[in-house]
Phi, psi and omega in degrees: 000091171231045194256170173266151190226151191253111171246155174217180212205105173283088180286010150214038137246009166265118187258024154096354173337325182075350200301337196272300158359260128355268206295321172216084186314327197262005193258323166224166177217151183252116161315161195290337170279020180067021187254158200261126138228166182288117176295330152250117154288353180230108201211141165277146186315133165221139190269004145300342184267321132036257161308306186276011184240300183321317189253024165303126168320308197257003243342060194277000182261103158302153174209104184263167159269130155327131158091316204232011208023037161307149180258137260198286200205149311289156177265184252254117160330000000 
């Protein structure tokens, strides 16, 4: 994985679950209302962050490649 990745967190559909957290602690944080965003949204792939867009109960974090939005999670049908 050696591409740059764009994440972002639809707050409003993140339901504060923390799970993203959890799975990658140095990638996101929950804000005072309890909502998930990304400590860098242009961050290099990691397959923790990943992990943490795969198991949000609600699937509010998208994950594009920097520069071309291709989409990474979820992906594209």
């Amino acid at each position: 994985m050696g591409d740059r990745w764009q994440v972002e967190v639809d707050r409003s559909v993140c339901i504060g679950s923390a799970q993203c957290v959890h799975q990658a602690p140095d990638a996101f944080r929950q804000d005072s209302v309890m909502q998930s965003h990304p400590v860098d949204p242009e961050t290099d792939a990691n397959e923790r962050i990943l992990e943490a867009a795969e198991g949000c109960p609600v699937e509010a974090i998208m994950i594009t490649v920097l520069g071309t939005g291709e989409p990474v999670f979820p992906p594209e049908d």
